[in-house]
C-alpha positions in Angstrom: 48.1 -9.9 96.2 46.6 -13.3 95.7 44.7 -14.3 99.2 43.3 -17.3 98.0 46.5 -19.5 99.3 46.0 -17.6 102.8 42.5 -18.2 103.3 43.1 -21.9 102.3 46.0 -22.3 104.7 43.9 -20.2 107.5 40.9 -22.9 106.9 43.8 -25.7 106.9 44.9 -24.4 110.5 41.5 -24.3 112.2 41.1 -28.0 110.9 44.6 -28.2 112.6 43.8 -26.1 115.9 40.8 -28.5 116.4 42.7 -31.8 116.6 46.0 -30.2 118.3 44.5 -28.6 121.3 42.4 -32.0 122.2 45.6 -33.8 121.5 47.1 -31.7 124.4 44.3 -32.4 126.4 45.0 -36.3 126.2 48.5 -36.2 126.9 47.0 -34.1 130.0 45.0 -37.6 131.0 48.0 -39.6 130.5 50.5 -37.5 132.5 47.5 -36.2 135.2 48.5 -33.1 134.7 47.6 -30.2 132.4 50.9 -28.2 133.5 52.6 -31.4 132.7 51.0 -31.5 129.7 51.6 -27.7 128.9 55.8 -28.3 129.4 56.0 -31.1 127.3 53.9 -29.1 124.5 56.5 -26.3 124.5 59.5 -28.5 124.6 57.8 -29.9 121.6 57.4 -26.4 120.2 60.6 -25.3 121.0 62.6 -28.0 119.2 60.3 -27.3 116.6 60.7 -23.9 115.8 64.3 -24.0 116.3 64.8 -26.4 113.7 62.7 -24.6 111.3 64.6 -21.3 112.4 68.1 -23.1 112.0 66.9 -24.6 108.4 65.6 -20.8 107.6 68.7 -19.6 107.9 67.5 -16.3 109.4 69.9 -15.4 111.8 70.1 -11.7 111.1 66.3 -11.5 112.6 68.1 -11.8 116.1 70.2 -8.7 115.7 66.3 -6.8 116.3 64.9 -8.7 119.5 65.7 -5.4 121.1 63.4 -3.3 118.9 60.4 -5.3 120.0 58.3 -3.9 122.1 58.0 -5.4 126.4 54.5 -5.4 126.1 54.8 -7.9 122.7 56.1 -10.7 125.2 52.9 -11.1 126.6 52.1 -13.2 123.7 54.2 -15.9 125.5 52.3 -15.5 128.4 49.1 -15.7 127.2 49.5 -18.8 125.1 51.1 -20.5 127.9 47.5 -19.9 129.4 45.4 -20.8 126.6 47.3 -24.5 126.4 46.8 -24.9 130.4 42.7 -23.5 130.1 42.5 -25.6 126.7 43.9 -28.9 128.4 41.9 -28.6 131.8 38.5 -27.2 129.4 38.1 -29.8 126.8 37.9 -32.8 129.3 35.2 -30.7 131.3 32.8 -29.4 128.4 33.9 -31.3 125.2 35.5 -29.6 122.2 32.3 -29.0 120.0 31.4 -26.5 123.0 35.4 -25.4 123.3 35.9 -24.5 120.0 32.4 -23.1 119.5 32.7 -20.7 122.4 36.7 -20.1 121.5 35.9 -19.1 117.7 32.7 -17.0 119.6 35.6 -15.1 121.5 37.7 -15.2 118.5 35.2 -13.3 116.1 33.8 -10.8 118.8 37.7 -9.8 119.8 38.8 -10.0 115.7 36.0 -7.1 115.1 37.4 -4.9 117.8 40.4 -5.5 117.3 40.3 -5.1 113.7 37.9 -1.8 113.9 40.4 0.3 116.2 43.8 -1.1 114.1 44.9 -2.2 117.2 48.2 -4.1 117.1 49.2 -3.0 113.7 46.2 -5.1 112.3 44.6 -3.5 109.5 41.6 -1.1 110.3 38.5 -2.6 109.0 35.6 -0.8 110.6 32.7 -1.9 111.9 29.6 -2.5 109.6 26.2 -3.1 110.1 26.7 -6.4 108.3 30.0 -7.4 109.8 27.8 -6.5 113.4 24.7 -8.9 112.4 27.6 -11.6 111.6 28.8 -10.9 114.5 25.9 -11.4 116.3 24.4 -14.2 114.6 27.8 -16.0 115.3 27.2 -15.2 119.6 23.6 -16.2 118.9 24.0 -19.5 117.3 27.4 -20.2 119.9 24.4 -19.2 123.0 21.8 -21.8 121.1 24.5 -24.5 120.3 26.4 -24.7 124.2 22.9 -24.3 126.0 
């Protein structure tokens, strides 16, 4: 499997994630509200993906909504969260310290999470490399928000 395309795009999308989520933030200043701010960004998102789903043409993927699991939903949930927390954040602590703690989170989560196979993810155990990344990554996140 070539991996090289994915690892682009994944770099792509964190240059992405950092201009998006501050973006949110703005339209939070504008509105003077980060719930505000959170609706409009799903609206957004919803037209979006629809679109994309109508142009995909991949209807048949409705047919199994009922095979996913209730706990799967939470997803929704939890991002409707992280755009609120990211729009009030950013104003408060700037997104150098945002995104520095987030990718902190991100990594520390990403070797558990990856370790135990949780969530149909691949196991990839634990190293003692992989930990010393880790930690250098929580270090350097401690030295840089401090």
């Amino acid at each position: 499997m070539q991996t090289a395309p994915y690892l682009l795009v994944a770099f792509f999308l964190g240059i992405v994630m950092s201009i998006y989520l501050p973006m949110n933030s703005s339209v939070s200043s504008y509105l003077g509200s980060p719930i505000a701010a959170s609706a409009l960004f799903y609206t957004v998102a919803l037209a979006t993906t629809l679109a994309i789903f109508v142009y995909s043409g991949e209807y048949q993927a409705l047919q199994k909504i009922k095979n996913v699991p209730k706990y799967l939903y939470l997803a929704g949930f939890i991002s409707a969260f992280m755009i609120i927390g990211t729009t009030i954040i950013i104003p408060r602590i700037g997104a150098r310290k945002f995104f520095i703690l987030l990718v902190s989170g991100q990594i520390l989560m990403a070797v558990l999470v990856s370790h135990l196979g949780i969530l149909e993810s691949p196991k990839d155990p634990v190293t003692l490399k992989k930990f010393i990344g880790a930690a250098l990554v929580v270090t350097g996140a401690a030295l840089s928000t401090s």
